[in-house]
N, C-alpha and C positions, 0 to 999 in steps of 0.2 A: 422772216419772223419764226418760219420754225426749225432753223438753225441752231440756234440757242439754246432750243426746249431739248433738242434729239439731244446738243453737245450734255447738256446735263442731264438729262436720261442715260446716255451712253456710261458717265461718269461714275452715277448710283451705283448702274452695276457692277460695277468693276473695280469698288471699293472695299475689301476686305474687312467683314466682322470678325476684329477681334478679341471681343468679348464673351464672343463664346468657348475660346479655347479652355478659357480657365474653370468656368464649370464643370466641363465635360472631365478637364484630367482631374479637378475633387473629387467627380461622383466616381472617376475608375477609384481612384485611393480609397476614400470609403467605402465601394461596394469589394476593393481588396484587402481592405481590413477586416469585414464583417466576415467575409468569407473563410478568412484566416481563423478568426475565432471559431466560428460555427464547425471547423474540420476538429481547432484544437478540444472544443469542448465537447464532439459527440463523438471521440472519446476519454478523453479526461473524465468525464460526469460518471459512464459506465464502471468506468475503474474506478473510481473512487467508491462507488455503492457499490459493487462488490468484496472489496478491501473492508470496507466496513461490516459487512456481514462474516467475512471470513475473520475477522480479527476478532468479533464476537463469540464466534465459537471457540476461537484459541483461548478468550480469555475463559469460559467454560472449561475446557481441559486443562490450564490451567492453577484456576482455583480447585480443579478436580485431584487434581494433584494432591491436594491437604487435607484431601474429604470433605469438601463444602463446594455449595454454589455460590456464583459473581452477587445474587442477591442478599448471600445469609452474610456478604461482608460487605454490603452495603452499595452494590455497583448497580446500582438499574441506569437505566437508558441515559439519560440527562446527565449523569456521572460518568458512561463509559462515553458515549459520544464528546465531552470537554477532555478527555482522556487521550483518548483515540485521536483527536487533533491534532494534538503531539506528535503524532506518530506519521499522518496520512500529510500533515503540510512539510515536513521535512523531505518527505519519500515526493512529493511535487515539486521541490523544492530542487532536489538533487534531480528528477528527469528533465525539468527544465534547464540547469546547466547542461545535460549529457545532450539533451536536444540541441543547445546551443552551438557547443561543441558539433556534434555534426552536421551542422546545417554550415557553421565555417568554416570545414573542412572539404564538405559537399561542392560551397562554392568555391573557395583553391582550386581544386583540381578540376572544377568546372572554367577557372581563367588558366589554367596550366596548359589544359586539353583545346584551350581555344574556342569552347563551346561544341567540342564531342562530346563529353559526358551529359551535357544539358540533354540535348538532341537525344541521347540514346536512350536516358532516362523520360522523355516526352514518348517516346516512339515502343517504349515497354509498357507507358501506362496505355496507348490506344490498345495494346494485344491484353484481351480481358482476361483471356487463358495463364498466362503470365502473371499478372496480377492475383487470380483466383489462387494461384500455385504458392506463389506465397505468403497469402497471409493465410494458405490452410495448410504450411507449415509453420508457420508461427503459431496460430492456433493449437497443431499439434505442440510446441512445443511448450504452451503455456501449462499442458498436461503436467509435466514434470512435477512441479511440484506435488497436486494430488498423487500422482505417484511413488513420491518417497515417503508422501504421510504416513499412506498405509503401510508401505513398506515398515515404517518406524513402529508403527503401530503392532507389525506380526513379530518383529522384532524380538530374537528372548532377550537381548541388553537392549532397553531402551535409551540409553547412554551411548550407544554404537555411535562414532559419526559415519554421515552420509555426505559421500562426492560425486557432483555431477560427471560423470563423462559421455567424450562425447559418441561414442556408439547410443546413450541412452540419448542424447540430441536426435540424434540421426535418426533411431526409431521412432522416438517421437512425432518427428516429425513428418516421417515418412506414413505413420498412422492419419496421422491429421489431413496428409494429403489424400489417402483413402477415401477417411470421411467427409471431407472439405469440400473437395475442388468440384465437384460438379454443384453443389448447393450455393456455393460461391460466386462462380460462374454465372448461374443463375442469377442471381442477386445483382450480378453487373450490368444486366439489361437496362434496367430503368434508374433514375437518379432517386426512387425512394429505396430501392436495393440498395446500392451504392450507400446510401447513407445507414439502411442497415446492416450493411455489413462494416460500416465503423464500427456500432455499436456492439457487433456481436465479438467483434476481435479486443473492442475495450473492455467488455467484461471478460473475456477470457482470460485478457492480461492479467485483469484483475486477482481470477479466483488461482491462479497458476502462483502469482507473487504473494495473495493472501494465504493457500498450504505453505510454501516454504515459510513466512514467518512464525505459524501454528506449530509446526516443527520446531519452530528456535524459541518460541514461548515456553512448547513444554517441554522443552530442554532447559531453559533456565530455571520452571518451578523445579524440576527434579534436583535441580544444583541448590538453589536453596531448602529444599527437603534434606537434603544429605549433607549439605555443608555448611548453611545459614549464609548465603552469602547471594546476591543476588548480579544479574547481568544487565550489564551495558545494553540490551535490545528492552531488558525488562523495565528498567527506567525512563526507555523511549517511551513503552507503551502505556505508562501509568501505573504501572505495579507499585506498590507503597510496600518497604521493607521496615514497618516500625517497629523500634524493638523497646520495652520498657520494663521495668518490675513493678510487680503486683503489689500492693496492699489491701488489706478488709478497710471496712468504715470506716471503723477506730484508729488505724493506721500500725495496725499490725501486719510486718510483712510475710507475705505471702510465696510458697513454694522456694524457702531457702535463700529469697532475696536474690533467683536467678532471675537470667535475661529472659523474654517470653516477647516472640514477633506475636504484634496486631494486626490480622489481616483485614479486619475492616470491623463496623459494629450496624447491627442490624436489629429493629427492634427493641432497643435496650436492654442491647447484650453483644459483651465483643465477643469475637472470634478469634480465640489463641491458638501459636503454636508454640507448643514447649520442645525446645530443637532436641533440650539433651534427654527428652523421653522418647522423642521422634512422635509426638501425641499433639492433635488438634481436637479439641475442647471448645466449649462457651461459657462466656462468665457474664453474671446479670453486671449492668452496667454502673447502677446503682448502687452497688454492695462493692465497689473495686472503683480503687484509685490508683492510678497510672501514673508511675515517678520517675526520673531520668530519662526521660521520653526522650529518644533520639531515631535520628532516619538512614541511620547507617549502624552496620552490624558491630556488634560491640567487639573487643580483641579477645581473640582468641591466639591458643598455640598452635605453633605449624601443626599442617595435619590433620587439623578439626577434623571431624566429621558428629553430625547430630546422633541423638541415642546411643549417648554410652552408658546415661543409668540405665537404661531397657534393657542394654547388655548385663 
């Protein structure tokens, strides 16, 4: 009699659950997807809040350019931020293909090598030193742009272009190691470190890529200061080149029936510039009616350049 029981006792055990495999491998897949996110987003998030702050300021020197502030042409927060979108989902836009791109190339040579390269990059992230060393050269080198700002800024031709080389890499980044690597280091002890040192290299990236564009902002107000004619980055970022002529009330026209860029209206009252006085003015909004309004600069002869009645 109790033959029977043990042969099916024996049996139970020794009948494989396979029910549970399938869970086990969703929760890895989910818990590898969330995990993917959480790396992409703490720093993706940083970068982008500081890109927005630094693109703030550009657009301040900028509109400083003409002699006015982002507000007296009608830009506050809710305007520049719908603006600034333009700008920040393109630039996500394009690091996500560059990401792409070396993540299938990473893995190429990762089947080329056999799984050498896999191994060798696991075995650099256990050495924390290693790791500290370069993202506090990349840190350093997010410097760069702050440093051509100012550079721009002492500049006697503010028009001068500025090129990276790489001795100025190299210093950089060798600063950065200076400053970096022991704080760094630091930081890789524990996984709240670790995660804040995403954060600190995501905003670094940020405010490094946010100067260089401050630089090509106010390079392009100066080009439409002096030439009426605006750039391809200025367009990215919201800048509005409208050009139109003035009339009174009545519809008597105004200032010769020239062209006169809108750079925005605040208060009720625009913000003009008259290219060929090199003059930015305000006209009550009220009193002025705006005719041939168009969003690109009207023709001119080769050679333009604005204020030549001032001449």
């Amino acid at each position: 009699m109790t033959s029977p029981s043990y042969t099916a006792h024996s049996a139970d055990t020794h009948i494989p659950d396979l029910t549970s495999a399938a869970p086990e491998q969703e929760t890895e897949e989910k818990v590898g997807v969330l995990d993917l996110l959480e790396k992409v987003g703490s720093v993706v998030v940083p970068l982008g809040v500081t890109l927005y702050a630094l693109l703030y300021m550009g657009y301040q020197g900028m509109y400083g350019i003409f002699g006015i502030t982002p507000e007296q042409a009608g830009i506050d927060q809710s305007v520049l931020l719908g603006r600034l979108l333009g700008t920040i989902l393109p630039l996500l836009i394009l690091g996500a293909i560059v990401t792409g791109l070396l993540i299938s190339v990473a893995w190429l040579l990762n089947v080329v090598t056999r799984g050498l390269a896999g191994r060798a990059v696991q075995g650099m992230r256990k050495q924390p030193w290693i790791v500290a060393v370069l993202a506090a050269a990349w840190a350093g080198a997010s410097y760069l742009g702050f440093m051509y700002f100012m550079t721009a800024l002492d500049a006697a031709d503010p028009t001068a272009s500025i090129s990276v080389e790489a001795g100025d890499v190299l210093i950089a980044g060798g600063l950065g190691v200076l400053a970096y690597v022991v704080p760094f280091r630091l930081l890789r002890r524990k996984p709240v470190g670790r995660a804040g040192l995403k954060v600190l290299v995501g905003a670094l990236t940020g405010i490094g890529l946010g100067y260089i564009l401050m630089i090509q902002m106010i390079y392009g107000a100066i080009n439409v200061l002096e030439k009426g004619e605006s750039t391809a980055l200025l367009d990215a970022v919201g800048f509005q080149t409208q050009w139109a002529k003035l009339q009174d009330s009545s519809g008597k026209p105004l200032y010769d029936s020239r062209w006169m860029m809108i750079l925005g209206e605040h208060e009720g009252g625009y913000a003009v510039y008259d290219c060929d006085r090199a003059l930015t003015f305000r006209k009550f909004s009220e009193s002025t009616i705006l005719t041939e309004v168009q969003m690109f600069s009207p023709d001119r002869e080769k050679g333009f350049t604005c204020g030549s009645l001032a001449e």
